[in-house]
C-alpha positions in Angstrom: 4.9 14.4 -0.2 6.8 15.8 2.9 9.0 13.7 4.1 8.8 15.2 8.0 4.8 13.9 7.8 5.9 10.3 6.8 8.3 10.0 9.5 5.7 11.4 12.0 3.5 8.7 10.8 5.6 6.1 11.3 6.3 6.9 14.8 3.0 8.1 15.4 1.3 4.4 13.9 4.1 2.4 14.6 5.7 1.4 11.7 9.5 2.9 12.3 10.9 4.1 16.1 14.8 5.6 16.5 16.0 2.6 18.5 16.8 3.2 22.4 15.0 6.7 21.8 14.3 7.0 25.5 18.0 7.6 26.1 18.3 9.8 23.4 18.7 7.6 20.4 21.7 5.8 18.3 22.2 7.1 14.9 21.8 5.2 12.2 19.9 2.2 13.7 16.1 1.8 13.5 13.2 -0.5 15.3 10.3 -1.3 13.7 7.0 -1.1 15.5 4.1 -3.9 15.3 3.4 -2.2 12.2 6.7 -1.8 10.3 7.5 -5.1 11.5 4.2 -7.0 9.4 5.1 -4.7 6.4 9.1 -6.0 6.3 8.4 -9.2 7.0 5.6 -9.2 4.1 8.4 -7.7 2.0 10.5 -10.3 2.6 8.0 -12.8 2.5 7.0 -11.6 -1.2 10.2 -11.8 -2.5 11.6 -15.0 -0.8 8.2 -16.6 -2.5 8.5 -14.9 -6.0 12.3 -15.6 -6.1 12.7 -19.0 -4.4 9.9 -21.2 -3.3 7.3 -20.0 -5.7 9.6 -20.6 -8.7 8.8 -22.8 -11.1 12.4 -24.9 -11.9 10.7 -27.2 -15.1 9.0 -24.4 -17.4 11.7 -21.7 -18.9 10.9 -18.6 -18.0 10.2 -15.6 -20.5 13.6 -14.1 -21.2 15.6 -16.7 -19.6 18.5 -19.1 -21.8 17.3 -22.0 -20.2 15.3 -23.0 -17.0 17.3 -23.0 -13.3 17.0 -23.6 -10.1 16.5 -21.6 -7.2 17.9 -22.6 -3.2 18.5 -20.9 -0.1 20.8 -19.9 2.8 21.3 -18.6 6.2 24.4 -18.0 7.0 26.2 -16.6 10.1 27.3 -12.7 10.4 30.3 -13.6 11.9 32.6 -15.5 9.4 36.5 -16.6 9.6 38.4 -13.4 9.0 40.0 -14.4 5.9 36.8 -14.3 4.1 37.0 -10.8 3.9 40.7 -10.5 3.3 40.3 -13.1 0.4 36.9 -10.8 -0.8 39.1 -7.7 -0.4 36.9 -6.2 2.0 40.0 -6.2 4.4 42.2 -3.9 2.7 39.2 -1.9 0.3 35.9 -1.2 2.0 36.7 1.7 3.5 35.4 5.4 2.0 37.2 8.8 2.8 36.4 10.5 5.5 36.5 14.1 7.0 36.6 15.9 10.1 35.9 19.9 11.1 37.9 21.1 13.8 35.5 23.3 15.4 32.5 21.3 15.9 34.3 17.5 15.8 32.0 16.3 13.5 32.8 13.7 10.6 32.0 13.4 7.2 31.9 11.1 4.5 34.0 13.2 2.2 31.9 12.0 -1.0 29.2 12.9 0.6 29.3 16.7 1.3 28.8 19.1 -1.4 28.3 22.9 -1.9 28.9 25.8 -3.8 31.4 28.5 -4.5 30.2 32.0 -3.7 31.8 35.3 -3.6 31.4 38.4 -1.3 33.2 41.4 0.0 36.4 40.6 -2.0 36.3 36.3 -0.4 35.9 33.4 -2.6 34.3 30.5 -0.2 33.1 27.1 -0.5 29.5 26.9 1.5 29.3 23.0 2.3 26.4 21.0 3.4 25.4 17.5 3.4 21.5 18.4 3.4 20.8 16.7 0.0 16.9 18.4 0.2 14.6 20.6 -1.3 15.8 23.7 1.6 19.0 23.0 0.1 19.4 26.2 -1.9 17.5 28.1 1.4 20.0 26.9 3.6 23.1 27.7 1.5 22.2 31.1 0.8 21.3 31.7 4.8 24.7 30.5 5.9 26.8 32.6 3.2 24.7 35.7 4.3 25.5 34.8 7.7 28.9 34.2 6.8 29.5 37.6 5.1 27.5 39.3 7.8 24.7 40.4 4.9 21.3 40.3 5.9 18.3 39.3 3.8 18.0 42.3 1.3 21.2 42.3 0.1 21.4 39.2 -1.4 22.3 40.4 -4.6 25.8 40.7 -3.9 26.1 37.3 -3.7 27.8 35.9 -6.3 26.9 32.1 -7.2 28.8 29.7 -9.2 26.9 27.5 -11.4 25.9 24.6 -9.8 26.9 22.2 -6.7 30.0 20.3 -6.8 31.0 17.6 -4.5 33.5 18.3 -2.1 35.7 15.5 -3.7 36.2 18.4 -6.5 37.5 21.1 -4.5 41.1 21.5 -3.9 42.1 23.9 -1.3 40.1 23.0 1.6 41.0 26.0 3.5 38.6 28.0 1.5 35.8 25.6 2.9 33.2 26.4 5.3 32.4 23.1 6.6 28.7 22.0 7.1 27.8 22.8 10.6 31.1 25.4 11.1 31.5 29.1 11.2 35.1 29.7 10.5 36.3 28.3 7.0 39.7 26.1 6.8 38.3 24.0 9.4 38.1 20.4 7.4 41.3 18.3 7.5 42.2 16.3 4.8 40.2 13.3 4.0 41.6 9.5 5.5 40.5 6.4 4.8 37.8 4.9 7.4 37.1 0.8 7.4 33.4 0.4 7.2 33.5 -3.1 9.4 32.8 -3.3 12.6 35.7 -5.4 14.6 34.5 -7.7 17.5 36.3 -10.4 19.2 35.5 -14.0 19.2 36.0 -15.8 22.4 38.1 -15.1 25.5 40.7 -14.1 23.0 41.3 -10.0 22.5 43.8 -10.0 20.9 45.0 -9.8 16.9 44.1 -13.7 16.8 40.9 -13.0 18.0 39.8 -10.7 15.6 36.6 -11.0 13.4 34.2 -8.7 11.7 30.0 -8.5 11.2 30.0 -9.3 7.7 29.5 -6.0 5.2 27.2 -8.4 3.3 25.6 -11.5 3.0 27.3 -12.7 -0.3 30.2 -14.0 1.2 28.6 -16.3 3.3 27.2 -17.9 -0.2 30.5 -18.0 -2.0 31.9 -20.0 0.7 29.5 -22.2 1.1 29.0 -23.1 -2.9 30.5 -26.2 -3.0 28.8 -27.5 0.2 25.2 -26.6 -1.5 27.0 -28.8 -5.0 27.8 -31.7 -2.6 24.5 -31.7 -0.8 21.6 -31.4 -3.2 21.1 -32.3 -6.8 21.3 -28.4 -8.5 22.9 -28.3 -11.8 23.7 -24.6 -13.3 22.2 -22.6 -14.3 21.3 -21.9 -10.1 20.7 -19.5 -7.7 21.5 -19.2 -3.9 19.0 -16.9 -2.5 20.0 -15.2 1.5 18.2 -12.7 3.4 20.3 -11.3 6.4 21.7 -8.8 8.5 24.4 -6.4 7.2 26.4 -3.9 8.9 28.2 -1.1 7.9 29.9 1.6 10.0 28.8 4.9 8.1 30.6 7.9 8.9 27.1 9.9 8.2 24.4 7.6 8.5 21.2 9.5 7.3 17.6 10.0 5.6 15.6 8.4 7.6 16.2 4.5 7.0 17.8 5.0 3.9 21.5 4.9 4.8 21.6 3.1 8.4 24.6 1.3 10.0 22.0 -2.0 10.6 20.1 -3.3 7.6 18.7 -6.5 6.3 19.7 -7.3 2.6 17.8 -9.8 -0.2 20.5 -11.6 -1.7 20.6 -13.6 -5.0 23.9 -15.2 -6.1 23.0 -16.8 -9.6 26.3 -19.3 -11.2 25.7 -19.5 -14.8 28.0 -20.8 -17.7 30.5 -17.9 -18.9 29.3 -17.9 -22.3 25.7 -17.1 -20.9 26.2 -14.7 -18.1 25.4 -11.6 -20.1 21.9 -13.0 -21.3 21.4 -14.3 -17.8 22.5 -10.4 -16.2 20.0 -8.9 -18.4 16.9 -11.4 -17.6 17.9 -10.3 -13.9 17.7 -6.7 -14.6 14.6 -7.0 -16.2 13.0 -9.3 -13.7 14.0 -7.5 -10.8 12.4 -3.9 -12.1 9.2 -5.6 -12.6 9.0 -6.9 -9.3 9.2 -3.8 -7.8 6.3 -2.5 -10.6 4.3 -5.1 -9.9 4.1 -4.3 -5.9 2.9 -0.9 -6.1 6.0 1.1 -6.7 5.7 3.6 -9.7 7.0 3.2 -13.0 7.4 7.1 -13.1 9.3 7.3 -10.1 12.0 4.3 -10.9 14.6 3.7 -13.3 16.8 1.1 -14.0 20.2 2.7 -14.6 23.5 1.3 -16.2 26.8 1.4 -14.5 29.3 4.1 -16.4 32.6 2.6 -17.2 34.4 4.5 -14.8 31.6 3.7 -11.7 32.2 -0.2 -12.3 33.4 -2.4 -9.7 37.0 -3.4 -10.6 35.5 -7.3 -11.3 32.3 -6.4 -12.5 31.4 -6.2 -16.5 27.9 -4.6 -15.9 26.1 -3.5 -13.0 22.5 -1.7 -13.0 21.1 0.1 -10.4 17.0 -0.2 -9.5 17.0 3.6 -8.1 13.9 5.1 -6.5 13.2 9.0 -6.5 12.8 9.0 -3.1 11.1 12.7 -1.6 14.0 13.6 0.6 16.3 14.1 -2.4 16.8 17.5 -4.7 14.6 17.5 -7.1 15.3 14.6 -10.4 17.8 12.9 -8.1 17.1 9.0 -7.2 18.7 6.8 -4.4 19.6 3.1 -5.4 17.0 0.6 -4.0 19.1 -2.3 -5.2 22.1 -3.4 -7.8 22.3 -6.0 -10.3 25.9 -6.9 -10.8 28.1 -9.1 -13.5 30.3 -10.1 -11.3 32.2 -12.7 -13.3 34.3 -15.3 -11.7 35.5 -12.8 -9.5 34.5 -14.1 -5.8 34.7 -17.9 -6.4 38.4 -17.6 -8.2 39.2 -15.3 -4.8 37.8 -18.0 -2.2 39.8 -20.7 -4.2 43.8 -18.6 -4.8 43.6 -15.8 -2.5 42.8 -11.5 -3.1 42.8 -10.6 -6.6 44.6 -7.1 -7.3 42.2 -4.2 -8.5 44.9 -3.1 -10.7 45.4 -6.3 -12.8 43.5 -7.1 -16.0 42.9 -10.0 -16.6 42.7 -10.4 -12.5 45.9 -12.2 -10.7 46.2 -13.2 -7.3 47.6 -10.0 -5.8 51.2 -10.5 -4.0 53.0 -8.9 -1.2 56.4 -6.7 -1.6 58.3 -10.3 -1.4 56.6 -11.8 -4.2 53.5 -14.1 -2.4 50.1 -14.2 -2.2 49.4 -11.1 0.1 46.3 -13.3 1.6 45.9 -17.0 0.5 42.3 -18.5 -0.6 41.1 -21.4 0.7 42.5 -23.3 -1.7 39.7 -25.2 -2.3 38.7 -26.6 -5.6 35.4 -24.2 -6.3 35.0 -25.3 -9.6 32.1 -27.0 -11.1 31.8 -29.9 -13.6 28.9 -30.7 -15.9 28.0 -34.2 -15.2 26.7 -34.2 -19.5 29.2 -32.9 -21.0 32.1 -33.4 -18.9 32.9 -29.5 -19.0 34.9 -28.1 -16.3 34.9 -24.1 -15.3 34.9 -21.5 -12.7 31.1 -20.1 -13.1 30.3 -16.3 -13.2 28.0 -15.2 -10.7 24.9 -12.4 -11.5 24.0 -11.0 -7.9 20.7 -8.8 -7.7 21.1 -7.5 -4.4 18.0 -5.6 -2.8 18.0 -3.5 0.7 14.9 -4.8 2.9 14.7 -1.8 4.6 15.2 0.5 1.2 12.6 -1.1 -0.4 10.1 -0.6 2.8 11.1 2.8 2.9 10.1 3.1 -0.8 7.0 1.1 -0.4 6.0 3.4 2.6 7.1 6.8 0.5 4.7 5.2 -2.4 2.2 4.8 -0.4 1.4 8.6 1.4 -1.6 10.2 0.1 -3.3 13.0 1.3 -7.1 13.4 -0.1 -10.4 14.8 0.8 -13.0 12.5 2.1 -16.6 13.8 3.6 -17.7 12.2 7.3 -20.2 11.0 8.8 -21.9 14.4 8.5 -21.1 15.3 4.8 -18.2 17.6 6.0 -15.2 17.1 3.2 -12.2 16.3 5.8 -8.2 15.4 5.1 -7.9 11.7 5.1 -4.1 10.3 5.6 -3.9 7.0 3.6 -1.4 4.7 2.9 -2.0 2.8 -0.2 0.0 -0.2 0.4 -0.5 -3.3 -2.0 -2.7 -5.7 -0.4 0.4 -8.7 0.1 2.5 -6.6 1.8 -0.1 -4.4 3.6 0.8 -5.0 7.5 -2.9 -5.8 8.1 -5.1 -7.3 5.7 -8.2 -6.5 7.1 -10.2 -4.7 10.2 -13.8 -6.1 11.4 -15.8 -3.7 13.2 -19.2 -4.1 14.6 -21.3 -1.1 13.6 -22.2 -0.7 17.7 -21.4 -2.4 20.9 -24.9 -4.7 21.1 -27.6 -6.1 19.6 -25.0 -9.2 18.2 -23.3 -7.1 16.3 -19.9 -8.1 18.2 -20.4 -12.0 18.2 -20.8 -11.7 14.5 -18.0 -9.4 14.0 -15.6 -11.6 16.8 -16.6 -14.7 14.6 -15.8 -13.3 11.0 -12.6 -12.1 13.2 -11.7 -15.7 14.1 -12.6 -17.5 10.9 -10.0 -15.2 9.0 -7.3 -15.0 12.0 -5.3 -18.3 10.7 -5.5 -16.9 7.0 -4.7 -13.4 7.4 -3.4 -10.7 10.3 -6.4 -9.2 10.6 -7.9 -6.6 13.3 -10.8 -6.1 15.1 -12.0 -2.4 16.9 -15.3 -1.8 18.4 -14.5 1.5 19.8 -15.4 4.7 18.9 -17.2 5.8 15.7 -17.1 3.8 12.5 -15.8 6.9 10.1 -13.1 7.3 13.1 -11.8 3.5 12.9 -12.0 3.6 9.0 -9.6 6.7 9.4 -7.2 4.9 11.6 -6.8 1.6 9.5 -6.3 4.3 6.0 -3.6 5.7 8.1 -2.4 1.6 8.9 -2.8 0.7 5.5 -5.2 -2.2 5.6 -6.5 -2.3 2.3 -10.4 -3.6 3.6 -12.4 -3.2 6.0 -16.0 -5.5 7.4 -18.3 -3.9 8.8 -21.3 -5.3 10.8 -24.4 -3.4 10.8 -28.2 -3.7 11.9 -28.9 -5.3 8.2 -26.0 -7.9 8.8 -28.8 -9.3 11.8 -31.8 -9.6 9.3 -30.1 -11.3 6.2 -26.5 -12.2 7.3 -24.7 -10.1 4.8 -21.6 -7.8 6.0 -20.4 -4.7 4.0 -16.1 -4.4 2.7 -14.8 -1.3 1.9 -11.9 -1.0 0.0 -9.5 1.7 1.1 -8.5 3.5 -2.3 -12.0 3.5 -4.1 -13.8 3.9 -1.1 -16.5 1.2 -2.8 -18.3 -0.7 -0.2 -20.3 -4.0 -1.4 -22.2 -6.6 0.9 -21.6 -10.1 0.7 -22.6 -13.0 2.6 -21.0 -13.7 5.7 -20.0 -17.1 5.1 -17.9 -15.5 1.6 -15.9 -13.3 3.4 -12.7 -15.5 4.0 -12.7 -16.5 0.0 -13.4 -13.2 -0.9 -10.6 -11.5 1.3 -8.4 -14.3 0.2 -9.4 -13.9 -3.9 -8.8 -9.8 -3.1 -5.2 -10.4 -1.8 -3.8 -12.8 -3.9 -4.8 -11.0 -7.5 
C-alpha cells in the first residue's frame, strides 16, 4: 500500500485534516474529520471496555497470578511543576538536536541518517531523514547532484555498506545535511527540552512556570494514594487514563505517527514485588492480542524485547508492540505501544524526591552541597496489606498505547485495493477499508433502492429503529453501486438495502463489505442482526 493514497483518503473522506490548513497548516498537529473522529473514539472506546469496565475482577484470568482490579482516571495536563522535576522529566526529557546553517532547519540528531559515498577524490556523508522506500532514489540523486555527475555515470559512485545514523559519524564537516547543498553545514548537536512551558495565572515569571504534561502517568502516580483512600482496591490493581500528551518534537513527521499533540491509553498496574515479572509478562501477552483480535495482522506486528543497553535507567524489562507501518524502509517497524517493568521507580520518586540515573540500586539524587537536588512530596506512598499486615512500595507494569498510533495502524490495515464488476458487469477498482466492525466509524448505511414507491419510509424507519444502537447512515442519492462505493471507501462494514421485493414480503437485503455476500432478512430482524454482526 502507498502511503500518499491513504493520506488522500483521509482528507478526501474525512477521517484525518492538517489542522488550521487554510492558513497553511501547523506541523505536527492533526484534526480528525467526522469520520476519524467515530473511528478514535471507537478505539478508545474498545479498549477502555476491554481493559476497565468490561473486566471481570472475581474470575482469574488466563495467565494472570491472581485476579485484580481495574479503575480509572482523568487527570489534568497541567500538574504542579515538581511532578516532573521529581519524575526527572525536568532535567532528562530532552533529545539532541541539530541545526543546518544554510537552510535553518532542525533536526532531531537521532533521527537523521545517511550514507558515506565517494567521488572525484571527496569522501561525504549524504544525510536525510526520509526513512521511505525512495530512500535509496533520493540518496543517490543528491550525491550525483552533489558531484555534478549526471545519471549515466553513476558507477563512479562509491557506496559504503549500509546507512548509519548520524549519531555515528564524527566529523560533521564532511556532512551534507538533509535539505543542504554545501557540506559542513550541521552544528553540533544540544540538548532540546521536549515540554512545552506555559504560565499559570497572572504570574510570568520563574514562579509561574508549569508544563503540559509529556504523559499521562504522572497524573496517576500522584494521585495513588487518593484512589487507596477512596475506594476499596486491594493489589494487585490497575489505574487506567486516557489523555492528552504533548511533546515538542524537533521533527514531527509520518503522517500522524510522530505528532507534537496525541492522546495516549494509559495502564499503571501496582503489584507485589515478588510478582511483577509474572504480572509484566501477562501484560505483554494481553496487550499483543488485543491488537490481533481487532483486525491488525499477526504478520505485520511483533512484540519486541528491550536490549539491555535500550532500557530505561528504572525499568527491568520493557517490550515494544511495533507495527510495520508502509511508510518505513522495508522490514523496519514503528512502536505502537510499550510495556514497561518499571519497578518502584515513580512512587519511591513522588515520596523522597529525583532518583539519579547513575545509581544502582537508585538513591535520591543530590545537589553539589550534598541535598536532595528536588525533594518528593514526602508523602507516605506506601501500601499495606490489610491480611497480612505486609508493608512495601509496589512496582508498577505500565502498558502504554498511542490512540492516534493505533488509528493510524488500524487505518494502514485496513487499505485494499480490488476489482469489483458494476452495475453493468464492467470489473472496476474498488477502494475499501476493511475496518473491524466495533471500531468501524459507521456501522451501517440504509439506502432505498429509488426515491418512491415507499421505498424511503421503509428505509427512514429501519434508519430510526437502529439510530440509538448504532451510528448508522442513510443516502438516497445517486446509484446503489455508487453509494456501496462510498461507504467501502468509509468503512462501514454493512449495508440495507430497500428494493421493490422489500414492498411485497417485507424483507431487506445486507451486504457485507469484504465478502460482498448479500442475504435478505426480515425487516423487523435487522436491529438483532446488525447488533449479533458487531458484537461477534
Amino acid at each position: 500500500m502507498e502511503m500518499d493514497k491513504l493520506v488522500s483518503l483521509c482528507k478526501r473522506r474525512g477521517f484525518l485534516f492538517q489542522s488550521s490548513e487554510i492558513y497553511g497548516g501547523i506541523q505536527g498537529f492533526w484534526d480528525y474529520g467526522p469520520l476519524g473522529v467515530e473511528l478514535k473514539r471507537n478505539i478508545k472506546e474498545a479498549w477502555w471496555r476491554d481493559m476497565v469496565s468490561g473486566h471481570d475482577e472475581l474470575t482469574q484470568q488466563q495467565g494472570t497470578p491472581s485476579t485484580y482490579e481495574m479503575t480509572g482516571l482523568d487527570c489534568t495536563i497541567i500538574m504542579h511543576a515538581n511532578v516532573w522535576k521529581s519524575s526527572g522529566h525536568y532535567d532528562l526529557f530532552h533529545d539532541f538536536m541539530v541545526d543546518c546553517r544554510q537552510t535553518k532547519k532542525r533536526y532531531r540528531h537521532d533521527q537523521v541518517r545517511g550514507r558515506w559515498v565517494k567521488a572525484k577524490e571527496q569522501r561525504v556523508f549524504i544525510a536525510t531523514v526520509a526513512e521511505t522506500a525512495l530512500e535509496d532514489e533520493d540518496t543517490q540523486r543528491r550525491a550525483l547532484k552533489f558531484f555534478n555527475l549526471r545519471a549515466k555515470h553513476a558507477e563512479q559512485l562509491q557506496w559504503d555498506t549500509g546507512y548509519l545514523n548520524l549519531t555515528e559519524v564524527e566529523d560533521l564537516t564532511q556532512v551534507l545535511g538533509p535539505d543542504a547543498k554545501e557540506v559542513g553545514t550541521l552544528t553540533e548537536p544540544r540538548e532540546f527540552n521536549l515540554m512545552f512551558k506555559t504560565f499559570v495565572g497572572a504570574l510570568s515569571g520563574e514562579e509561574g512556570t508549569a508544563f503540559l504534561r509529556p504523559e499521562t502517568a504522572q497524573g496517576i502516580f500522584v494521585n495513588f494514594k487518593n484512589v487507596l483512600d477512596s475506594t476499596r482496591v486491594r493489589i494487585p490493581f490497575g489505574i487506567a487514563q486516557i489523555g492528552k500528551s504533548f511533546r515538542n518534537e524537533i521533527t514531527p513527521r509520518n503522517f500522524t505517527f510522530r505528532s507534537r499533540e496525541f492522546e495516549q491509553m494509559e495502564i499503571e498496574f501496582f503489584c507485589h514485588p515478588d510478582n511483577s515479572q509474572k504480572w509484566y509478562q501477562y501484560w505483554r501477552d494481553r496487550r499483543m492480542k488485543w491488537y490481533t483480535d481487532l483486525g491488525l495482522s499477526d504478520q505485520r506486528l511483533i512484540l519486541r524485547e528491550h536490549d539491555e543497553d535500550e532500557l530505561s535507567h528504572y525499568s527491568t524489562g520493557t517490550a515494544d508492540i511495533e507495527y510495520q507501518f508502509p511508510f518505513l524502509p522495508e522490514g523496519e517497524y514503528g512502536e505502537l505501544e510499550g510495556i514497561a517493568h518499571r519497578g518502584d521507580f515513580d512512587l519511591r520518586s513522588h515520596m523522597e524526591g529525583k532518583l539519579d540515573p547513575n545509581t544502582n540500586p537508585l538513591e535520591v539524587e543530590l545537589n553539589e552541597h550534598g541535598k536532595p537536588k528536588y525533594r518528593g512530596s514526602g508523602k507516605d506512598l506506601t501500601y499495606r496489606d490489610d491480611l497480612s499486615g505486609e508493608r512495601y512500595t509496589p512496582h508498577v507494569i505500565e502498558p502504554s498505547a498511542g490512540a492516534d498510533r493505533a488509528t493510524l495502524a488500524f487505518l494502514c490495515e485496513a487499505y485494499t485495493e480490488d476489482e469489483q464488476p458494476d452495475e453493468n458487469g464492467k470489473m472496476q477498482k474498488r477502494v475499501v477499508m476493511k475496518l473491524h466492525p466495533r471500531i468501524a466509524p459507521i456501522k451501517a448505511a440504509v439506502f432505498p433502492l429509488v426515491k418512491k414507491d415507499g421505498m424511503p419510509e421503509i428505509a427512514k424507519k429501519i434508519y430510526a429503529d437502529l439510530k440509538p444502537f448504532f451510528n448508522v447512515f442513510y443516502d438516497e442519492k445517486g446509484a446503489v453501486g455508487r453509494r456501496y462505493r462510498r461507504q467501502d471507501e468509509a468503512g462501514t462494514p454493512y449495508c440495507i438495502t430497500v428494493d421493490g421485493q422489500s414492498m411485497e414480503d417485507g424483507t431487506i437485503t445486507i451486504r457485507d463489505r469484504d465478502s460482498l455476500e448479500q442475504i435478505r432478512i426480515a425487516t423487523d430482524d435487522v436491529v438483532d442482526e446488525i447488533r449479533k454482526r458487531i458484537i461477534t
